[in-house]
C-alpha positions in Angstrom: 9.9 -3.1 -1.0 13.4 -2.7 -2.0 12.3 -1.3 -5.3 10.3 1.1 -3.4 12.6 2.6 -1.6 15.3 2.8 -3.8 12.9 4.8 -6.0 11.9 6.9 -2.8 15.7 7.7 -2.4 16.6 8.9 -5.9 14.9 12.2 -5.4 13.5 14.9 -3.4 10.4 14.4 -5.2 10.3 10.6 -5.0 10.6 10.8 -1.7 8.1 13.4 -1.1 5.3 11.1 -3.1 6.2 7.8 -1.4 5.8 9.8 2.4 2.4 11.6 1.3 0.9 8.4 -0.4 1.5 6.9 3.0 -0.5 9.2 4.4 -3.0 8.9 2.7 -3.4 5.3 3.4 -3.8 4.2 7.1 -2.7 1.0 6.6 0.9 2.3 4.9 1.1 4.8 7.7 4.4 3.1 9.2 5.8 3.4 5.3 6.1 7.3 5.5 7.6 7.2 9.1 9.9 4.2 8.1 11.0 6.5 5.5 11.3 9.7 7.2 13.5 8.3 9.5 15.6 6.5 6.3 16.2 10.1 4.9 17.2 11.3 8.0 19.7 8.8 9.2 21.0 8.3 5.3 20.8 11.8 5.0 20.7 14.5 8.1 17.9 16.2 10.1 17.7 18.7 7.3 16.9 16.8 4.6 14.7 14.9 6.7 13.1 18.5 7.2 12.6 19.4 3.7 11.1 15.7 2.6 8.6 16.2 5.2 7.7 19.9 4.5 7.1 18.5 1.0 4.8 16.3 2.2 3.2 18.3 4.2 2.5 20.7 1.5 0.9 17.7 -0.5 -1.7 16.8 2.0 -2.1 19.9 3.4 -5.0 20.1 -0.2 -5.9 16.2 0.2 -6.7 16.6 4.0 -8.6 19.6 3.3 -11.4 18.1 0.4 -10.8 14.7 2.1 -11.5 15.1 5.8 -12.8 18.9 5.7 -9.9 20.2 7.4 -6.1 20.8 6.3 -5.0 20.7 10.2 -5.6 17.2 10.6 -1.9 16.6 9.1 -0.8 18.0 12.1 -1.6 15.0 14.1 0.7 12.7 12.1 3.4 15.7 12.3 3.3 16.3 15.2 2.6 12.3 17.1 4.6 10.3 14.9 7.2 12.1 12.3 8.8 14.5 14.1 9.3 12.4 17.8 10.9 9.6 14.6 13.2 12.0 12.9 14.8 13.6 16.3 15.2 10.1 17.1 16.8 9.3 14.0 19.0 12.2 14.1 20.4 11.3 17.4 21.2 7.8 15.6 22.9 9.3 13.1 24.8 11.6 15.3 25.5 9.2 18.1 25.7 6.1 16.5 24.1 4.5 19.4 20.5 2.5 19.2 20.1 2.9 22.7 20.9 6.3 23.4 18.6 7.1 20.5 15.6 4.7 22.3 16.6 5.9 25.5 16.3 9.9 24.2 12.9 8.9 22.8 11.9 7.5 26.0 12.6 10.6 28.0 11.1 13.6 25.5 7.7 10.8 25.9 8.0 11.0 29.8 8.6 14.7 29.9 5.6 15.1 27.7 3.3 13.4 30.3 4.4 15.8 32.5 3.7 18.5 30.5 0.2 17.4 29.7 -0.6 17.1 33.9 1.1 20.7 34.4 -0.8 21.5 31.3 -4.7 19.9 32.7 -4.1 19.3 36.5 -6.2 16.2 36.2 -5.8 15.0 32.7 -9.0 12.3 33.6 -11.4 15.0 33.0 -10.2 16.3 29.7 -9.8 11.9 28.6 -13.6 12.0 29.8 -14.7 14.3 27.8 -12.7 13.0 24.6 -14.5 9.3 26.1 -17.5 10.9 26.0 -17.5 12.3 22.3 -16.7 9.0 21.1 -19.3 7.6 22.7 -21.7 10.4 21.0 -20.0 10.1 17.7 -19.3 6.0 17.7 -22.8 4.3 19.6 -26.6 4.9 17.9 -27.7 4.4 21.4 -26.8 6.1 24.5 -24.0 4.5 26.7 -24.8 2.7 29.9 -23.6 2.0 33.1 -21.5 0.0 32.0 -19.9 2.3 30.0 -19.6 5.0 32.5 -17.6 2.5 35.2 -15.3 1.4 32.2 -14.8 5.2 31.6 -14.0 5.8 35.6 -11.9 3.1 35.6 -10.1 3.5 32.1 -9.4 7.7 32.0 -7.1 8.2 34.7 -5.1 5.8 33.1 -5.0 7.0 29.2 -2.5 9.4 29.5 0.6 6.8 30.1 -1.1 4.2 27.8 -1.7 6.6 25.0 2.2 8.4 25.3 3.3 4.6 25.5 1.1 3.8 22.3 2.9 6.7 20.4 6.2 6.0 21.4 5.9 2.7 20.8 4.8 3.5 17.2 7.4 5.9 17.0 10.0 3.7 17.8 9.2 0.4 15.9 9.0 3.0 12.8 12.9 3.9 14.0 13.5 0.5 14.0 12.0 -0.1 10.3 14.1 2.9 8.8 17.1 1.5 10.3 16.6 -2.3 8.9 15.8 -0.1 5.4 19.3 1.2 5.8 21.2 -1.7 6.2 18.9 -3.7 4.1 20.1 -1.1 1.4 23.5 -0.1 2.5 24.6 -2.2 5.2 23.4 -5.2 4.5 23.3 -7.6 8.0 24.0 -4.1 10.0 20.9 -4.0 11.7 20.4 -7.6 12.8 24.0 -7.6 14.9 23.1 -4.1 15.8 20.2 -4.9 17.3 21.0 -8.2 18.9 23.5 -5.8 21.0 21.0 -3.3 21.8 22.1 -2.7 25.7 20.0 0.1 27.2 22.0 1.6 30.1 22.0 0.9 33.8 21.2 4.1 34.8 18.0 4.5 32.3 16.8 1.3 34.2 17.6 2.3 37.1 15.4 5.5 36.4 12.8 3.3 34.7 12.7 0.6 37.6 12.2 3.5 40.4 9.6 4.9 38.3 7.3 1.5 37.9 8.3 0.5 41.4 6.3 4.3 42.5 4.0 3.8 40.1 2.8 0.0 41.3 2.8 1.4 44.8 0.3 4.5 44.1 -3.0 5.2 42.3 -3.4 6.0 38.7 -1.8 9.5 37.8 1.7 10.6 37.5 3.7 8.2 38.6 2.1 5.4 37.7 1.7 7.3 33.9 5.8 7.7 34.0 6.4 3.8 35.1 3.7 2.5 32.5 6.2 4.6 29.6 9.4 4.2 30.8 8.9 0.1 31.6 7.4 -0.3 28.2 10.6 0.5 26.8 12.5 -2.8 28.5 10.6 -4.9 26.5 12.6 -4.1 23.4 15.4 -4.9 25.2 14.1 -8.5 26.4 13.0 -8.8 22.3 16.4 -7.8 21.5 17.9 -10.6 24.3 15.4 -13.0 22.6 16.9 -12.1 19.4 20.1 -12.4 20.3 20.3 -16.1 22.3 18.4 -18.0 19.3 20.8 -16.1 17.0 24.1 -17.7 19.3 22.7 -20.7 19.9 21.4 -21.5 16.4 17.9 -22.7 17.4 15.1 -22.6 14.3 13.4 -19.3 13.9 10.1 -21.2 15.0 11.3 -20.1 18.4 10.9 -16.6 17.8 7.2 -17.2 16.3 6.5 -19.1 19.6 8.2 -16.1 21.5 6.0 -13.1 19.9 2.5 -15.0 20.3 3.6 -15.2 24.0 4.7 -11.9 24.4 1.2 -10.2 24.9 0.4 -12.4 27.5 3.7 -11.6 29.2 4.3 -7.8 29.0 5.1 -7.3 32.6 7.5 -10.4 32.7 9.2 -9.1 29.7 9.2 -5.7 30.9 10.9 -7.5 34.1 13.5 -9.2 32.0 14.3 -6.3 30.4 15.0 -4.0 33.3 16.9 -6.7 34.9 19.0 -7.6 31.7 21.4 -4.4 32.5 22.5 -6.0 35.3 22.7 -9.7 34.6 23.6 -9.7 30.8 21.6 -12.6 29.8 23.0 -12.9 26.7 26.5 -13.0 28.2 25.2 -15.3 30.6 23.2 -18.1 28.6 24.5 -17.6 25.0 28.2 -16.0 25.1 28.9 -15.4 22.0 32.1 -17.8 20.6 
């Protein structure tokens, strides 16, 4: 990997093949984000700019004899690259993993608004996209089944599919910055991380918003809390992280740790709001 991107940073052109082939493949999707947001934290926002209108040029062609249409780049653009690059620039500019997190957080958030000012009800129009799938994906016609999981599942989409994006878009910040120290800074990332302190007020935002949320039916609110508290769980990953690392217990905890942690989002996400407040790490590892 280390090969790779050094190759991908020697040029304009290097780096414009690596983020196409990417692309192209949907299981290296995360390596053309990684590096987008690599260029642009090594680099500036306007470099960033040109390596991506580079490769946008290059698949612009491929998507068109591939898929039978050149927009479909747009949906990597515009989901994925761009919300990684403005969160990489503020990175760069602020120096400051949380305020970059924290900035991604709240474009995400005001995007779900947008979308219900945009649709009113944004169930019907995740219906509809439910319902094409259904066309598209089963030979036979759904049942009733399907139609209660699509009542119960569509007024929720909205917040889980923002939070799916921005949590893509911010474990790809996350690679780019590991490729930075790994490169330049080597160890940079890992104490940088294991400091990672999002602030009291963003909690305090993100806690009011789950708190409405829990407390009313699927729409809005709830949309905003399902975002905002997914956030906090990097933060209890990062307090993880950071009392294993002080108190010097084998990496086997961590492994333990992650095949927990789906099982225990909403403790985690608890942990993390609350962490703020109570510094855990000061609290059960203080650093020596």
């Amino acid at each position: 990997m280390r090969a790779l991107l050094e190759f991908a940073m020697r040029s304009r052109l290097a780096a414009v093949g690596v983020v196409a082939l990417g692309a192209l493949m949907p299981l290296l999707f995360w390596l053309s984000a990684g590096l987008l947001a690599l260029i642009t934290l090594r680099r500036g926002l306007a470099e960033g700019g040109l390596i991506l209108a580079g490769a946008t040029a290059a698949l612009v062609p491929i998507y068109a004899v591939m898929l039978g249409t050149p927009l479909a780049v747009l949906q990597p653009l515009a989901l994925i690259w761009l919300p990684v690059m403005g969160m990489a620039q503020v990175l760069r500019v602020r120096v400051s993993l949380a305020t970059a997190i924290q900035a991604g957080a709240l474009v995400a958030a005001g995007a779900v608004v947008a979308f219900y000012g945009l649709y009113g009800d944004p169930s019907v129009f995740w219906r509809q996209v439910l319902e094409v799938l259904s066309q598209q994906l089963l030979a036979a016609p759904p049942g009733e089944g399907w139609d209660r999981t699509v009542e119960q599942l569509a007024p929720r989409l909205t917040g889980l599919w923002v939070t799916n994006v921005l949590g893509v878009a911010l474990l790809c910040l996350l690679l780019g910055r590991w490729w930075q120290a790994m490169l330049y800074n080597p160890g940079g990332f890992r104490s940088e991380f294991h400091d990672l302190h999002l602030s009291r007020w963003f909690a305090a935002l993100a806690a009011a918003a789950v708190l409405a949320g829990a407390f009313n039916a699927p729409g809005l609110l709830a949309d905003l809390g399902t975002i905002l508290g997914a956030v906090f769980i990097l933060q209890a990953v990062a307090v993880a992280h950071a009392i294993v690392a002080r108190r010097g217990w084998h990496t086997g905890w961590l492994v333990g740790f992650y095949l927990v942690l789906p099982l225990l989002l909403r403790p985690a996400v608890l942990i993390g709001l609350a962490d703020p407040i109570m510094n855990f790490r000061a609290r059960l590892a203080p650093e020596s």
